[in-house]
C-alpha positions in Angstrom: -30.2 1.9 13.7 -32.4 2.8 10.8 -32.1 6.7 11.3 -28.3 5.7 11.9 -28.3 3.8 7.8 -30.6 7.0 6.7 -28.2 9.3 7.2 -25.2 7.1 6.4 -27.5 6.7 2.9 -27.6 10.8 2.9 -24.2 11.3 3.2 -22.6 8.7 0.8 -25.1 10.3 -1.9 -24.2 13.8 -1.0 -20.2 11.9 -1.7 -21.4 10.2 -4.6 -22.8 13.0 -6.3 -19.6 15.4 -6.0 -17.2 12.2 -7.1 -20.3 12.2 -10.6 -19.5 16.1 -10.8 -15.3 15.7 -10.6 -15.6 13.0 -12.9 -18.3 14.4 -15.4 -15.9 17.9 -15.4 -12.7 17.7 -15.1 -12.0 20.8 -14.8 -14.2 21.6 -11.9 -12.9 23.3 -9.0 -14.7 22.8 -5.6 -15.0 25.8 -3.5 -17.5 24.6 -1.4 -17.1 21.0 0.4 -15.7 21.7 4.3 -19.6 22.0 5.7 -19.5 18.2 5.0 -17.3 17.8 8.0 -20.9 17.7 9.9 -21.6 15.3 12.8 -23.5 12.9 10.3 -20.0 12.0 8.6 -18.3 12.6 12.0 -20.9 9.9 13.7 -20.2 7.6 10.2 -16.3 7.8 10.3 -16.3 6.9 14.1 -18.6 3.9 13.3 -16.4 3.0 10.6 -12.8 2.8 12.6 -11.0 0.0 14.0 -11.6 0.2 17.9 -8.7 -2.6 18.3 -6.3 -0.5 16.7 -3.1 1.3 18.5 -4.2 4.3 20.3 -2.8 8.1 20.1 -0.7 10.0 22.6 -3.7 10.9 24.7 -4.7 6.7 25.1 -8.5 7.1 24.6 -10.4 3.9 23.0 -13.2 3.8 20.9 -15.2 2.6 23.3 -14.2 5.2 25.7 -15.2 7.6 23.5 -18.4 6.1 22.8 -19.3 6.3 26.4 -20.5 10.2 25.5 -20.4 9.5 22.0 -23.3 12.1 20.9 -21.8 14.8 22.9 -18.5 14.4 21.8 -19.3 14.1 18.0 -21.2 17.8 18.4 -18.4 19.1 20.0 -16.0 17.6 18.1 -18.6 19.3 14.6 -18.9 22.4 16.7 -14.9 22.7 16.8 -14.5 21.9 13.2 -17.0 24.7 12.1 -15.6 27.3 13.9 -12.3 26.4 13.1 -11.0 26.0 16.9 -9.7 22.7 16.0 -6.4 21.8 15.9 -4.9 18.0 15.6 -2.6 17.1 18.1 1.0 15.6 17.1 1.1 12.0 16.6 2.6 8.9 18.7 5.6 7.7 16.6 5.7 3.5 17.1 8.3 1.7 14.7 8.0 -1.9 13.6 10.7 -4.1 11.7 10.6 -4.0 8.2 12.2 -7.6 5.9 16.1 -5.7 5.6 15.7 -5.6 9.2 15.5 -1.9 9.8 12.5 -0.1 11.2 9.1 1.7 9.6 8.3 4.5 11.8 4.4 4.4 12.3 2.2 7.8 13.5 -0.5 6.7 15.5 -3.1 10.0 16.3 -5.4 10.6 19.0 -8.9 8.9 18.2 -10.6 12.2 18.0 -8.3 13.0 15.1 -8.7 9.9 13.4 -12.1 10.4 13.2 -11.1 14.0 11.5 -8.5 12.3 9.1 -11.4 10.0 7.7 -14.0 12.3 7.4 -11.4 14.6 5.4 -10.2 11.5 3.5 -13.8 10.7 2.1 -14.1 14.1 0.9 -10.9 14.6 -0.5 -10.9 11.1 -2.3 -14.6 11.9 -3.6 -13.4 14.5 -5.7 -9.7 13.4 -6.8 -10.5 9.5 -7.1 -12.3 10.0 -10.4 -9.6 11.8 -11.7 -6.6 9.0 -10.9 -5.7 7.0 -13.9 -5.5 3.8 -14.4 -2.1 2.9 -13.7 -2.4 3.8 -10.2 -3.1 1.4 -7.6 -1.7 2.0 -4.5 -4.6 2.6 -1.9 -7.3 2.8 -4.0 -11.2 1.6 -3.4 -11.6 -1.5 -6.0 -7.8 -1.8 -6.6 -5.2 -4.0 -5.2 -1.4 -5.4 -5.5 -2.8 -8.1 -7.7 -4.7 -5.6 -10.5 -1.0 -3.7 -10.6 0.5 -7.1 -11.4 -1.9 -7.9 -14.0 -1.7 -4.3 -15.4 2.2 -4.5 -15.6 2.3 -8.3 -17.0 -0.6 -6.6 -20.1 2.1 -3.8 -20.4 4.8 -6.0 -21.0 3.5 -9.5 -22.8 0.8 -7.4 -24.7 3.1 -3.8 -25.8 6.4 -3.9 -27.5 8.5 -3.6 -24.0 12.1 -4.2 -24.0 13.1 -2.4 -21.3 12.3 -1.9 -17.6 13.6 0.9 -15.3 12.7 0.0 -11.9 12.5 3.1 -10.2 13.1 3.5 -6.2 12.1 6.8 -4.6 14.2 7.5 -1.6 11.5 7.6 1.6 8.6 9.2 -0.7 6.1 9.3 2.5 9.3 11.4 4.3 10.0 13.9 1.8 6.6 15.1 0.3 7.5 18.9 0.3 4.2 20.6 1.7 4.0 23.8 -0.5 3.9 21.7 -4.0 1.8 19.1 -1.7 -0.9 22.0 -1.1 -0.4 23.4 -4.4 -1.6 20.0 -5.6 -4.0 19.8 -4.1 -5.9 23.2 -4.8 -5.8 22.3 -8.2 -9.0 20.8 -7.7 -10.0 21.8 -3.9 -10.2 25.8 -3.4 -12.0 25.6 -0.2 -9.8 27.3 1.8 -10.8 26.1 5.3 -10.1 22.5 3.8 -6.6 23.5 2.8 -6.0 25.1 6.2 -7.3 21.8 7.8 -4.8 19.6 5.5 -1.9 22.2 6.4 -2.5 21.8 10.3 -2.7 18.1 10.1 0.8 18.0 8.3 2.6 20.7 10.4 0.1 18.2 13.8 4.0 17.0 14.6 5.0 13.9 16.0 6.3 13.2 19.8 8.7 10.3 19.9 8.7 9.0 23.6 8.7 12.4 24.9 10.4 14.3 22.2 8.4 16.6 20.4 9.5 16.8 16.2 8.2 19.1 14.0 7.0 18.1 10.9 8.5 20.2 8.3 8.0 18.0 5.2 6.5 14.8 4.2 3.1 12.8 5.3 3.3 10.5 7.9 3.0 6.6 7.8 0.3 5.2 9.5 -1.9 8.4 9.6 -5.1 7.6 7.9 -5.2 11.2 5.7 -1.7 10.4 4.4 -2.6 7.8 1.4 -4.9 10.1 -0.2 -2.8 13.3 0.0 0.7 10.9 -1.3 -1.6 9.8 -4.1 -2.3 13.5 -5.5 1.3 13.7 -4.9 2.3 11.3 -7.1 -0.5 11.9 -9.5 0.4 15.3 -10.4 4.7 14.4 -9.7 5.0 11.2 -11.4 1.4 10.0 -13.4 0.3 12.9 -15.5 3.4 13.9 -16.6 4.7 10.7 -17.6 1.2 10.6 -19.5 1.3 14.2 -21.0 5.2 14.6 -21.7 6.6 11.1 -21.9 4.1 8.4 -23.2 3.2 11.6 -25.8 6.5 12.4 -26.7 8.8 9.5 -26.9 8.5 7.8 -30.4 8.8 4.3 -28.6 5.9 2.7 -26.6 6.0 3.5 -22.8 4.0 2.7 -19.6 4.4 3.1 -16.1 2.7 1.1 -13.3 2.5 2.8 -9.9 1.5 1.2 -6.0 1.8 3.6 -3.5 5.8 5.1 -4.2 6.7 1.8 -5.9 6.8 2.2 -9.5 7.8 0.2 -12.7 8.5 1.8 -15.9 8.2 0.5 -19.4 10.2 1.1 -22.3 10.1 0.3 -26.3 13.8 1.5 -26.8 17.2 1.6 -25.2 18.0 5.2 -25.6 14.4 6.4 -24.4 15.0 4.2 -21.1 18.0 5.8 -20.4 17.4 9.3 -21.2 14.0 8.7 -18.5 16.1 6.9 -15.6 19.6 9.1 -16.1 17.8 13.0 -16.9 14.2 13.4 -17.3 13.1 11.4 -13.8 15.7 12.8 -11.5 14.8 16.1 -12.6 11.3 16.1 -12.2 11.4 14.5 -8.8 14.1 17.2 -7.2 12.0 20.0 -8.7 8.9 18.4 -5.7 11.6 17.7 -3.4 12.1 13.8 -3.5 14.9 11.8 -5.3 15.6 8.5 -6.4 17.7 6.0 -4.6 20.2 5.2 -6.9 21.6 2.2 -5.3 18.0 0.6 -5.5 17.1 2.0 -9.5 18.0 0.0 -12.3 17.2 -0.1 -15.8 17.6 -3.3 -17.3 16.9 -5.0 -20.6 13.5 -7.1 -20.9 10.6 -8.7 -22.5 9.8 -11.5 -25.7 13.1 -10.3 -27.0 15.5 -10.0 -24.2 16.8 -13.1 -24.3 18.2 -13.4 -28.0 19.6 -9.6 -27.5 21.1 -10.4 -24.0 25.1 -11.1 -23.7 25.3 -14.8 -22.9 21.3 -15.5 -22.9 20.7 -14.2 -19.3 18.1 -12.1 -19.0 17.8 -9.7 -15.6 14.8 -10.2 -13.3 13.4 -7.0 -11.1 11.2 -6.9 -8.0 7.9 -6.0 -7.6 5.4 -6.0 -5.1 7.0 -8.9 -3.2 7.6 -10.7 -6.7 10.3 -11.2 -8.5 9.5 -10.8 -12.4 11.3 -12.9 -14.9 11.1 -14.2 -18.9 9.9 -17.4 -19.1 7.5 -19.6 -21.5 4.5 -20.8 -21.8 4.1 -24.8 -22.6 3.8 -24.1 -26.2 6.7 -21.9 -26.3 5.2 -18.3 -26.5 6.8 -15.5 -24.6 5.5 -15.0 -20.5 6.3 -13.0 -18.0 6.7 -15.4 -15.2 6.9 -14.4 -11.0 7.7 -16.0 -7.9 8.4 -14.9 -4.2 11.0 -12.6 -3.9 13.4 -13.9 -2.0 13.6 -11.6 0.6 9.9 -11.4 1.5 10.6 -15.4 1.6 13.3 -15.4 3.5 10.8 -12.9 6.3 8.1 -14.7 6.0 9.8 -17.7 6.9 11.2 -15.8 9.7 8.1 -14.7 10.8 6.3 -18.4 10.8 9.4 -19.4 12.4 9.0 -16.7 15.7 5.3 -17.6 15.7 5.7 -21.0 16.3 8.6 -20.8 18.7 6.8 -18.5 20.6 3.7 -20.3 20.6 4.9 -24.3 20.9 2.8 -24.6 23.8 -0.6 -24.5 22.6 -2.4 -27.7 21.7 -1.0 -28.9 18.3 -4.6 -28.9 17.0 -5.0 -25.4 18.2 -1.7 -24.7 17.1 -1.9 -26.2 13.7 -5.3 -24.8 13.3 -3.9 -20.7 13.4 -0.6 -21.7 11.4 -3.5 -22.7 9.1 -4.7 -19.4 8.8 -1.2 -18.1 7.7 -0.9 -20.4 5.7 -3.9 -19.3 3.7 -3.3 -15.6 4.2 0.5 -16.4 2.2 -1.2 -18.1 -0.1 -4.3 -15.5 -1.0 -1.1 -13.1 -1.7 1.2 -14.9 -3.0 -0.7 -17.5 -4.7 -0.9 -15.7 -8.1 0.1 -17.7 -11.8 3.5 -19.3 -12.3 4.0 -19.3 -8.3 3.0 -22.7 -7.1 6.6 -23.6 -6.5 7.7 -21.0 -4.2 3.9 -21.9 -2.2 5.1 -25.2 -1.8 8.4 -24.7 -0.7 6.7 -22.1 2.1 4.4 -25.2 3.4 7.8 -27.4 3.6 9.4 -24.8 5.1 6.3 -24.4 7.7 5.9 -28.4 8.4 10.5 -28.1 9.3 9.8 -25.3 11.4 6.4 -27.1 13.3 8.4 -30.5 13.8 11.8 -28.5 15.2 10.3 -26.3 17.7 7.7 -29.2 19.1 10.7 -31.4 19.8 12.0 -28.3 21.6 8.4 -28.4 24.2 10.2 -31.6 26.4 11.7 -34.6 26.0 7.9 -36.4 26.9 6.1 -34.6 24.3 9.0 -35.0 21.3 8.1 -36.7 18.2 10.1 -39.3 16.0 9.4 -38.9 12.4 7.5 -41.3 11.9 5.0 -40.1 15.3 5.4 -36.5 13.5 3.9 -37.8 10.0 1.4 -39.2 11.9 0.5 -36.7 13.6 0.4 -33.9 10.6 -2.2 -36.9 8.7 -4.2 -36.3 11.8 -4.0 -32.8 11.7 -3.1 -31.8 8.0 -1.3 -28.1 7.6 -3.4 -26.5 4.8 -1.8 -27.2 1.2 -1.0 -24.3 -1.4 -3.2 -23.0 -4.1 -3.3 -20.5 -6.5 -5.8 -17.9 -6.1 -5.1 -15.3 -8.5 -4.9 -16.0 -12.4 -2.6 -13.2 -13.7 -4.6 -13.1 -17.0 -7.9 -12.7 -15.7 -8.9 -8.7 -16.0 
């Protein structure tokens, strides 16, 4: 164990020191990184992955593989180095998303896994430093709550009047590969590390027993993808909108990004329009991706949104599971206010609802105890400033659901109201609380 945290300690320096280098020169080019894929950060990315999670085509475990774990991991470095391996395609599994259609997923083999992560650290080390800051989506240190507080600063702190909520039409899909590699090597010219990133993309995926090539995009679920969608959308969406936008237009403007969701910012009218109807649907179809224009909109908001508004009523967009809206503080001043959007409601509902249907049989303590753990998981998320309402109405909505599908056990276990009151003071369901204060940075 303590030549195992050694070389752990070796490696994440080794990692550490290229990510001081990338930061400290930005214009550093690495030439020199793919010997890192050794059987130290092999052996570390294997003792680092999830052995509960789904497995590949091939069905091997972790701990299957751990059974000639040393073995394998200097086969698996030997392969690497000589450049003999090659990924094999992904298991495609699909699970429901809230408008009730499916996500496709790519689950790999755990070998490659183990691959993906070892080329994610690497990869991240050197274009991490170089993300700004209004980028969030899958990010060490950053999270759906530090975008929200980001976008509410933009808006209650910068003279914002307009939003254009942007929707790009399946980003992870449509990633063309050429501008995806060409991205890339902007700041990675190793070119066995570009060959590995090419065959993990071109890997394929085998749905039931169809084999698909992969063409374009980065799969879902593969644990490489995040990283490589990030530089996508760094060099597509961030740096230009810094260098030709925020520069350029005599308004203020910002842009908030998590993952393909994004959220513009606008000072004036005609600036928001010219972005959402010319300048962004021209940038994106030069890399091959579009908006979806059913799902952008650009609408008028912020401290004065209300007084320019026809008829007082302001528009509200959706972010991050939130609905934004104008609202007021208690002595009057301007706030950017949220609550649960109502679709992620409405499916969260629906998915406490299926849960305790499906699981009415337990023991209520037992019972009550794990719909106390979703409970708290809604409210770590959701349980930001200005929400409490929409937390409370969730715990109603829970306690409805509980006392409907335990009167649905038998008739000899049913409970009146009054028996079901009782019981819930015996065995109270966790109460709402706000965990996140929007205005603390």
């Amino acid at each position: 164990m303590e030549r195992t945290n050694k070389t752990a300690n070796i490696m994440e320096t080794k990692l550490a020191r290229i990510a001081q280098i990338s930061r400290e020169k930005p214009k550093e080019v690495f030439t020199s990184v793919y010997h890192l894929l050794n059987e130290e950060l092999l052996m570390i990315c294997h003792n680092e992955l999830d052995g509960k999670k789904a497995t590949g085509l091939d069905g091997i475990t972790k701990a299957e593989y751990e059974e000639n774990l040393e073995e394998n991991i200097k086969e698996l470095a030997k392969e690497i180095q000589n450049m003999s391996f090659v990924p094999s395609p992904a298991k495609r599994i699909y699970i429901p998303k809230i408008n009730g259609k499916l996500r496709g997923l790519a689950i790999a083999n755990y070998e490659d896994k183990i691959v993906q992560l070892a080329m994610k650290k690497i990869i991240e080390a050197i274009y991490e430093p170089k993300f700004p800051n209004c980028m969030f989506g899958f990010r060490p240190h950053k999270s759906c709550h530090d975008a929200l507080k980001a976008l509410n600063r933009n808006i209650e702190n910068g003279k914002v009047s307009y939003i254009v909520d942007a929707d790009i039409k399946g980003y992870f899909d449509h990633i063309d590969h050429n501008w995806l590699i060409r991205c890339v090597e902007q700041h990675i010219k190793d070119p066995r590390i570009i060959r590995m990133i090419k065959r993990f993309l071109k890997a394929g995926i085998v749905e039931k027993t169809q084999r698909i090539e992969t063409k374009e995009g980065t799969p879902q679920g593969s644990i490489l993808s995040p990283i490589l969608a990030n530089i996508y959308m760094y060099y597509v969406i961030a740096l230009w909108f810094e260098k030709k936008i925020t520069a350029n237009f005599k308004g203020e403007s910002y842009v908030t990004i998590y993952a393909d969701d994004t959220v513009f910012c606008f000072q004036y009218k005609q600036e928001a329009e010219m972005f959402m109807k010319e300048l962004l649907p021209k940038r994106l179809g030069k890399f091959g991706v579009e908006l979806a224009e059913d799902k952008t909109k650009m609408i008028l908001f912020g401290r004065f949104a209300k007084e320019r508004a026809r008829g007082g009523k302001v528009e509200t967009f959706d972010f991050l599971g939130f609905t934004h809206y104008c609202g007021k503080s208690k002595i009057g001043k301007f706030r950017v206010k949220r609550k649960t959007a109502k679709k992620k409601f409405s499916a969260k509902v629906r998915e406490m609802k299926i849960w305790i249907r499906d699981h009415r049989y337990l023991k209520v303590t037992e019972m009550i105890r794990q719909i106390n753990i979703k409970l708290r998981g809604h409210y770590q998320y959701y349980g930001i400033t200005d929400n409490g309402y929409s937390l409370k109405l969730f715990m109603r909505c829970t306690n409805k659901l509980l006392w409907k599908w335990l009167n649905r056990r038998s008739e000899r276990k049913s409970y009146t109201s009054e028996e079901f009151k009782e019981m819930i003071k015996q065995n109270p369901l966790l109460e709402p609380k706000i965990y996140v204060n929007i205005y603390d940075v």
